[in-house]
C-alpha positions in Angstrom: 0.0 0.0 0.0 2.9 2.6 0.9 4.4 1.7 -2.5 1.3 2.6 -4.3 0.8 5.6 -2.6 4.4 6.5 -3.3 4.3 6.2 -7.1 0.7 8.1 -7.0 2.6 11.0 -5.3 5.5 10.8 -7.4 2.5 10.7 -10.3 1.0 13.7 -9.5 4.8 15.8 -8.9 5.8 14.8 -12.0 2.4 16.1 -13.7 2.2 19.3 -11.9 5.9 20.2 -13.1 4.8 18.6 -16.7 1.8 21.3 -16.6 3.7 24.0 -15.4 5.9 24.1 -18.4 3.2 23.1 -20.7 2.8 26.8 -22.3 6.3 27.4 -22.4 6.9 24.0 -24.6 4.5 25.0 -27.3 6.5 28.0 -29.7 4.3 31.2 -30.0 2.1 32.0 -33.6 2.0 35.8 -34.6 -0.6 36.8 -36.8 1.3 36.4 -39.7 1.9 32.9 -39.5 -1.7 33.0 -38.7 -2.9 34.4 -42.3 0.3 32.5 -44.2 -1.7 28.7 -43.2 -5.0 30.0 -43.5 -3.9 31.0 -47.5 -2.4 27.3 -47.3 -5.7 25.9 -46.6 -7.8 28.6 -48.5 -6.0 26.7 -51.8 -6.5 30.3 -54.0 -9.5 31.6 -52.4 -9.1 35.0 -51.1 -8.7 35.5 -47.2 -11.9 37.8 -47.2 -14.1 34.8 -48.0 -13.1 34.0 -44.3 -15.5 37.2 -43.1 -18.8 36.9 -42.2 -21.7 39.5 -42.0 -23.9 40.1 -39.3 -27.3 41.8 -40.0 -26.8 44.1 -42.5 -24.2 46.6 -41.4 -21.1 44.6 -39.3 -18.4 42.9 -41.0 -16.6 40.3 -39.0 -13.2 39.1 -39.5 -11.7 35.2 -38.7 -9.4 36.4 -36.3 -8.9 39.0 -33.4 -5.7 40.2 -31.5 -5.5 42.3 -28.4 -4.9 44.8 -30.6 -8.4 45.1 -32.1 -10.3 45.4 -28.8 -8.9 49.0 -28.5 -11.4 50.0 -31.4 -13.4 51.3 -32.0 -13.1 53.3 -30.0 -16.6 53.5 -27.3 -18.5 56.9 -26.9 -16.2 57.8 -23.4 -13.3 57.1 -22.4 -14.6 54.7 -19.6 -13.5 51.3 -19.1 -15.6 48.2 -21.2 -18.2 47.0 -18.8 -17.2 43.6 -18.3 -19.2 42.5 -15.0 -22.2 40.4 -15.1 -25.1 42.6 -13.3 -26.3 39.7 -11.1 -24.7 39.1 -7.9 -22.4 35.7 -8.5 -23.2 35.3 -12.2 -27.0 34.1 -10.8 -30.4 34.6 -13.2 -33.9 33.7 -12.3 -35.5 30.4 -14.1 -38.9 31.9 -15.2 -41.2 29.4 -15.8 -44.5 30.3 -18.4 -47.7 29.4 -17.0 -50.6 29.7 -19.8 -54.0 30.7 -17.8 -56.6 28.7 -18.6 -58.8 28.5 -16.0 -57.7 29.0 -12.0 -57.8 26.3 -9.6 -55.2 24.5 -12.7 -53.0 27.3 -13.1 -52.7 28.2 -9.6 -51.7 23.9 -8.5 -49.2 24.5 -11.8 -47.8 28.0 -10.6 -47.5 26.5 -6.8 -45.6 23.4 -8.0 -43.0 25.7 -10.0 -42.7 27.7 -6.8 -41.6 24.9 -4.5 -38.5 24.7 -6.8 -38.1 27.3 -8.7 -37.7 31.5 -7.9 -39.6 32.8 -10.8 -43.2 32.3 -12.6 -45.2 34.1 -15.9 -48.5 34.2 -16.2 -49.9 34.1 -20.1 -53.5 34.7 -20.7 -55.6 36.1 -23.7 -59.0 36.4 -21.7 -60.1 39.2 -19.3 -59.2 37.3 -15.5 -59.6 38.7 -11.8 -55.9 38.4 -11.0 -56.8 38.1 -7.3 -58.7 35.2 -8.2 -55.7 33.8 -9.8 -52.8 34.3 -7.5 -55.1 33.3 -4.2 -53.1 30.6 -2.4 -49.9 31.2 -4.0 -47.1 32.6 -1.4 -45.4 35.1 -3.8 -42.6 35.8 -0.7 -39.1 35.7 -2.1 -40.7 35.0 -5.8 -40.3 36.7 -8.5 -43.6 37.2 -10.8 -44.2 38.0 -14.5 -47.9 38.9 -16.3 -47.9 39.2 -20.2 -51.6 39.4 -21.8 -53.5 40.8 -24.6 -55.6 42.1 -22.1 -55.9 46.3 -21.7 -54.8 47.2 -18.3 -57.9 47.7 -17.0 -57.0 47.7 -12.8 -54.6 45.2 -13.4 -52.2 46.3 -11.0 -54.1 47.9 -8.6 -55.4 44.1 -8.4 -52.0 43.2 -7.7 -51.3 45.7 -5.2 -54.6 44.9 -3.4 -53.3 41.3 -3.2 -49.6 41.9 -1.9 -51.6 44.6 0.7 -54.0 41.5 1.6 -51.8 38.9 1.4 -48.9 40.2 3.2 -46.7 38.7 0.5 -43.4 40.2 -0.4 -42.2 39.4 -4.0 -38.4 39.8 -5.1 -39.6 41.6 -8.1 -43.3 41.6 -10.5 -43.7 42.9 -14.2 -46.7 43.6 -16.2 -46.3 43.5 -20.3 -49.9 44.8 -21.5 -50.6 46.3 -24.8 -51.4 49.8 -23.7 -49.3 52.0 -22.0 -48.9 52.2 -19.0 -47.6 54.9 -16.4 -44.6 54.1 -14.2 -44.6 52.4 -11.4 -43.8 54.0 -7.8 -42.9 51.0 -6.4 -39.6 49.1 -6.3 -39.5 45.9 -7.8 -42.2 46.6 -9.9 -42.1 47.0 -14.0 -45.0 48.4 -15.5 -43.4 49.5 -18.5 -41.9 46.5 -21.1 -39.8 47.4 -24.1 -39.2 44.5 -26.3 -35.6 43.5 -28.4 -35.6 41.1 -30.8 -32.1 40.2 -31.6 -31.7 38.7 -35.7 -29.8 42.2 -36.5 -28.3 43.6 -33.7 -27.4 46.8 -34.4 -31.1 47.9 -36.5 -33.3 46.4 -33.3 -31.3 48.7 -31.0 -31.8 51.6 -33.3 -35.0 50.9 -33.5 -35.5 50.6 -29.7 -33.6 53.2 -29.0 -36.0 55.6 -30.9 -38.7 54.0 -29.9 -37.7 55.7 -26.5 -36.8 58.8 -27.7 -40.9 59.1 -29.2 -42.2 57.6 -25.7 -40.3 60.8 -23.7 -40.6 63.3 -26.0 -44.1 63.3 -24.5 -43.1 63.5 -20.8 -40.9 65.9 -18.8 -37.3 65.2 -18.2 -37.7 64.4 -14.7 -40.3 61.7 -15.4 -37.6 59.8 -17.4 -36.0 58.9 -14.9 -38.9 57.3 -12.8 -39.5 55.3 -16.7 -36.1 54.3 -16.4 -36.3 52.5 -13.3 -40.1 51.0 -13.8 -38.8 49.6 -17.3 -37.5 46.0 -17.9 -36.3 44.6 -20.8 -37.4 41.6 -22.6 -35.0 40.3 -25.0 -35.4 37.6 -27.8 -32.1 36.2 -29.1 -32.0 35.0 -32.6 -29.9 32.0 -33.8 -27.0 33.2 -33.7 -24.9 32.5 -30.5 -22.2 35.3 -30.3 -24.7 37.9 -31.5 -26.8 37.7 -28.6 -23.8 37.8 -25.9 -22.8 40.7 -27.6 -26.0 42.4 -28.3 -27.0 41.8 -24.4 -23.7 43.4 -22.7 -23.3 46.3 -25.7 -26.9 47.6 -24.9 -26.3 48.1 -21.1 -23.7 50.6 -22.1 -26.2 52.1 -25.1 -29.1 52.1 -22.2 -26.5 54.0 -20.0 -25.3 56.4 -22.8 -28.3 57.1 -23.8 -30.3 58.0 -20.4 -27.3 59.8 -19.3 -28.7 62.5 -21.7 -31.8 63.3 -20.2 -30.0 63.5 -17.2 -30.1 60.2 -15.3 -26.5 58.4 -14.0 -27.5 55.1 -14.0 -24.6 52.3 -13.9 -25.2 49.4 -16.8 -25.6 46.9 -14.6 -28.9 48.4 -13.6 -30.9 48.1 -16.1 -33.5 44.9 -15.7 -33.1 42.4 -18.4 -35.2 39.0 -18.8 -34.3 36.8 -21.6 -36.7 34.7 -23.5 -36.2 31.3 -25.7 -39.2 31.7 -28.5 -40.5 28.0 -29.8 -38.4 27.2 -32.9 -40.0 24.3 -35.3 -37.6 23.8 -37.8 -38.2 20.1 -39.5 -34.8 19.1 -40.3 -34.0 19.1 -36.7 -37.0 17.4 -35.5 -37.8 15.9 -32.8 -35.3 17.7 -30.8 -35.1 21.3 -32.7 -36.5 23.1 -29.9 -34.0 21.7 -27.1 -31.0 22.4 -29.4 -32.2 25.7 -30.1 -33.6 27.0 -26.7 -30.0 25.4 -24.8 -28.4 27.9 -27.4 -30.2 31.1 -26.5 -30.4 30.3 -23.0 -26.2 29.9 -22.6 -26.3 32.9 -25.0 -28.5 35.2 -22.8 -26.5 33.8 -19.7 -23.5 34.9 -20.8 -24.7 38.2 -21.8 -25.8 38.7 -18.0 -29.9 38.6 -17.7 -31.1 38.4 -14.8 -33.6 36.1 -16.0 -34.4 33.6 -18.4 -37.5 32.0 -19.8 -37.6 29.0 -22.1 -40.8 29.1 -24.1 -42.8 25.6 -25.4 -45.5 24.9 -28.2 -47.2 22.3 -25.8 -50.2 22.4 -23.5 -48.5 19.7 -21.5 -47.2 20.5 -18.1 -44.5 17.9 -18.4 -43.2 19.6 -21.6 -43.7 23.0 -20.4 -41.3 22.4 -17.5 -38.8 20.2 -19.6 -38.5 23.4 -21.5 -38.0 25.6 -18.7 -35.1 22.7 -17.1 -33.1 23.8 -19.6 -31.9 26.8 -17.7 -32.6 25.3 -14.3 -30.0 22.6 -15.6 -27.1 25.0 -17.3 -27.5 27.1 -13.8 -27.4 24.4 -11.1 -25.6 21.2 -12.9 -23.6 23.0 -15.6 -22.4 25.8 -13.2 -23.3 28.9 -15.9 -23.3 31.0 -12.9 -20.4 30.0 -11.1 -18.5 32.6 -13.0 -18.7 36.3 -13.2 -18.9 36.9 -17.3 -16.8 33.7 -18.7 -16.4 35.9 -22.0 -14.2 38.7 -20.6 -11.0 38.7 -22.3 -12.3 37.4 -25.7 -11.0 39.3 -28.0 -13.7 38.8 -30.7 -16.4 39.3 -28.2 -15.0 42.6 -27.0 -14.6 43.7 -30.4 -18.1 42.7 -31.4 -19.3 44.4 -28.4 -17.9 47.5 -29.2 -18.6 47.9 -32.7 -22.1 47.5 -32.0 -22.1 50.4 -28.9 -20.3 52.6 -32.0 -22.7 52.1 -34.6 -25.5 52.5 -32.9 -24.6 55.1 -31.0 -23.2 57.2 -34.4 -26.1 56.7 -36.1 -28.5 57.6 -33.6 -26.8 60.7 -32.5 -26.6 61.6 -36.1 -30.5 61.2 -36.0 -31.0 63.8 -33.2 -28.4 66.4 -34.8 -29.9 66.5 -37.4 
């Protein structure tokens, strides 16, 4: 036995003094040697056939130095925001609960809540949202209501509720079709701005002046009550980098852009939930959906929101939540937020970041000069 653990000692010296030299065995490649194989390979084919376009305005190149995450260069001269906003790296695992009628939706909500920190109620129909969330201990939880439904006392419902019940959410939004003031409360959203992400830079745009219409109509210091009663609901498109990128790059354009109406309010601020849509695509089929949504949830993890929703094309409970595991599972067995923002330090990442904070930023500061 002392033999053996001998030789397992002497194992493990040697390999440590194996891995410390390990970098300094292999010789260093410069760029040049870099674009001299890739010409190898490319057998005649220009080098440029290597970039890639994303959306319609942003080149990309194969390869990034350290050199190219100095530009361009971003609106100040502050440092790259490179924290995620949630304490540890953590997000809350929304799961969707479609209304149908109340004694099943409350069981379904209640089940989530045992587990799970975070549930969103769907419904097309008028409801009596005191109706709906009697039973449910909201304490700790955070809460979500999307509907087709106008307002209509909505939220004085919920505030009647919280009052009654003496429950004390972590945080509640409402996305309704009509507008709706801001809230006075903390915690609560009543205002939702949504981002589709397939071209990054032209969604921002258009979100950006999509906020520029909403306060033209209110006084400047009435923005800054919007600013903190508005959360962000972000829909990432197939492409993986894109939404890390557009995710971190429009906490800086958010914190740009509020700064000139006045408002200091640090990146990490600003409320973002992010949201899997079904995908049905055939040739992928059965397992499309899982491929995709495991995509856009890593995706809008790395990008730092503080929470994530995985949505399903099923009625089925079981499905419903298999969707929603997809998060639950990259946060608590994969250990996505172990780490504060994984991506810092990658060069193309950085890059990409910044070149979408430039263009957007150019071109909508061009559009209020003018």
């Amino acid at each position: 036995m002392a033999s053996w653990i001998s030789l397992f000692l002497i194992d493990q010296l040697t390999m440590k003094k194996k891995s410390s030299l390990a970098f300094t065995e292999f010789p260093t490649a410069s760029y040049k040697d870099w674009v001299e194989l890739a010409k190898k390979e490319l057998k005649g084919a220009e080098l440029s056939s290597l970039e890639w376009v994303l959306g319609n305005s942003l080149t990309l190149k194969p390869y990034y130095t350290k050199q190219d995450i100095a530009h361009p260069p971003l609106p100040e001269l502050i440092p790259m925001f490179h924290g995620n906003p949630i304490e540890k790296g953590d997000w809350i695992v929304y799961h969707r609960v479609k209304v149908r009628n109340y004694p099943e939706s409350r069981q379904e909500a209640k089940q989530i809540l045992e587990g799970d920190d975070g549930v969103i109620f769907d419904w097309n129909e008028t409801i009596d949202l005191r109706a709906l969330l009697e039973g449910i201990n909201l304490t700790g939880k955070s809460i979500g209501f999307i509907s087709k439904q106008k307002d209509s006392g909505l939220i004085n419902q919920y505030h009647a509720h919280i009052k009654h019940s003496k429950c004390q959410p972590q945080s509640c939004f409402f996305q309704l079709p009509d507008a709706i003031n801001p809230s006075s409360t903390p915690g609560i959203f009543t205002v939702v701005e949504s981002l589709y992400i397939d071209d990054p830079v032209l969604r921002i745009v258009e979100l950006l002046r999509s906020l520029i219409h909403r306060y033209s109509e209110v006084e400047q210091k009435q923005v800054k009550k919007l600013s903190k009663s508005t959360i962000f609901l972000i829909e990432p498109g197939l492409n993986f980098f894109a939404g890390i990128a557009s995710v971190q790059a429009l906490r800086w354009l958010l914190h740009y852009f509020y700064k000139g109406y006045g408002c200091k309010i640090d990146p990490g601020q600003f409320y973002f939930i992010g949201r899997s849509q079904f995908w049905n695509e055939p040739e992928y089929e059965p397992h499309g959906n899982l491929i995709k949504s495991t995509c856009s949830v890593m995706s809008l993890a790395l990008g730092g929101c503080q929470g994530i929703m995985v949505d399903s094309d099923s009625i089925s409970q079981e499905e419903n939540r298999a969707a929603a595991l997809i998060s639950a599972i990259l946060k608590e067995e994969s250990y996505f937020n172990k780490v504060n923002n994984p991506v810092c330090g990658t060069y193309f990442l950085d890059h990409l970041i910044r070149t979408i904070v430039s263009t957007v930023w150019d071109r909508i500061t061009s559009e209020v000069e003018a």
